[in-house]
C-alpha positions in Angstrom: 28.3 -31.3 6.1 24.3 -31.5 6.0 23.8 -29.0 8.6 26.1 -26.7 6.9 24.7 -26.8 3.7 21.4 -26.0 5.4 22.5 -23.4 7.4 24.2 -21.2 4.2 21.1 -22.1 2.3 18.6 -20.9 5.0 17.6 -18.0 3.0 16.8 -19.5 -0.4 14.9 -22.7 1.4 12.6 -23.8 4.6 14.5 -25.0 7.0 12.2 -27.5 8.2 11.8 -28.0 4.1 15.7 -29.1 3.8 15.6 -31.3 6.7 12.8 -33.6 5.7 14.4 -33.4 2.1 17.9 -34.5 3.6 16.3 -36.8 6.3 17.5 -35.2 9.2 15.9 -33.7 12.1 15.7 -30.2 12.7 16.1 -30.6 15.7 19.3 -31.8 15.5 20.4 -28.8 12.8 19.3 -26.5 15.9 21.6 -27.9 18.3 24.6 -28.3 15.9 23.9 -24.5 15.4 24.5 -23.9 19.6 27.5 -26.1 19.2 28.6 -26.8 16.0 31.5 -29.1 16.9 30.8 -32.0 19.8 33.2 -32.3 22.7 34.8 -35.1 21.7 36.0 -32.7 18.2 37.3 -29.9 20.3 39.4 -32.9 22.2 40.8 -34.2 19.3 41.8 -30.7 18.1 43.4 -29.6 21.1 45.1 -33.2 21.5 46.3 -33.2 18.1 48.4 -29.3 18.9 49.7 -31.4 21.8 51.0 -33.9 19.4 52.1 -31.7 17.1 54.2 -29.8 19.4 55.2 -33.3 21.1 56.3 -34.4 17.9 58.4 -30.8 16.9 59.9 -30.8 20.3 61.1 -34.1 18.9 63.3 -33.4 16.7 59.9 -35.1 14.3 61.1 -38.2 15.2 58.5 -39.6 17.5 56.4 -42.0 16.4 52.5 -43.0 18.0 53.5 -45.2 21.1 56.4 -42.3 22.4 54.1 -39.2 21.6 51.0 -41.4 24.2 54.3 -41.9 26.8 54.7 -37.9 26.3 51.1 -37.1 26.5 50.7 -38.9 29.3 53.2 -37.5 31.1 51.9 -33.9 30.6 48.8 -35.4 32.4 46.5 -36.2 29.7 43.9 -39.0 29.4 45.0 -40.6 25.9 45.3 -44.0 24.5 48.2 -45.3 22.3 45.1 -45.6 19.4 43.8 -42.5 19.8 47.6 -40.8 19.3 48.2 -42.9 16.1 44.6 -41.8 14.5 45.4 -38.3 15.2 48.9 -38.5 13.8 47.9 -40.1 10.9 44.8 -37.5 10.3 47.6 -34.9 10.8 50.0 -36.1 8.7 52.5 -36.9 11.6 54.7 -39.8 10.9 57.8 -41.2 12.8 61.3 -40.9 11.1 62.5 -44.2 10.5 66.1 -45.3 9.9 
């Protein structure tokens, strides 16, 4: 959120001016703009599609632990914990009842 606010207001302001005022290095804002989102971002995105489509092949009935048995399955490196924080950022809940 920092970096971004420093990188649309990059014009008006110093860069180097908005770093020390933030207390941030601009260092880092340089990096983040090679790459703004780390590895482990770009994971989670592309494992939460997998659950998503997991979960719609479903039936949306699929809750955490069955949507890690199916992830695993296809091959992926994925903890039960990691499946139910990225269903629950995504809004993915099982059908109970």
């Amino acid at each position: 959120m920092t970096y971004a606010f420093i990188r649309t207001h990059r014009e008006e302001f110093g860069i180097r001016a908005m770093c020390r005022v933030m207390r941030v290095h601009f260092s880092g804002f340089y990096s983040w703009l090679k790459e703004p989102l780390s590895h482990r971002a770009q994971d989670d995105m592309r494992q939460t599609e997998l659950i998503r489509q997991a979960w719609s092949e479903s039936g949306k009935v699929y809750g955490y632990r069955k949507l890690a048995d199916d992830l695993c399955d296809q091959g992926e490196q994925v903890s039960e914990n990691r499946v139910a924080r990225l269903a629950s950022l995504a809004g993915i809940l099982a059908q109970v009842g």
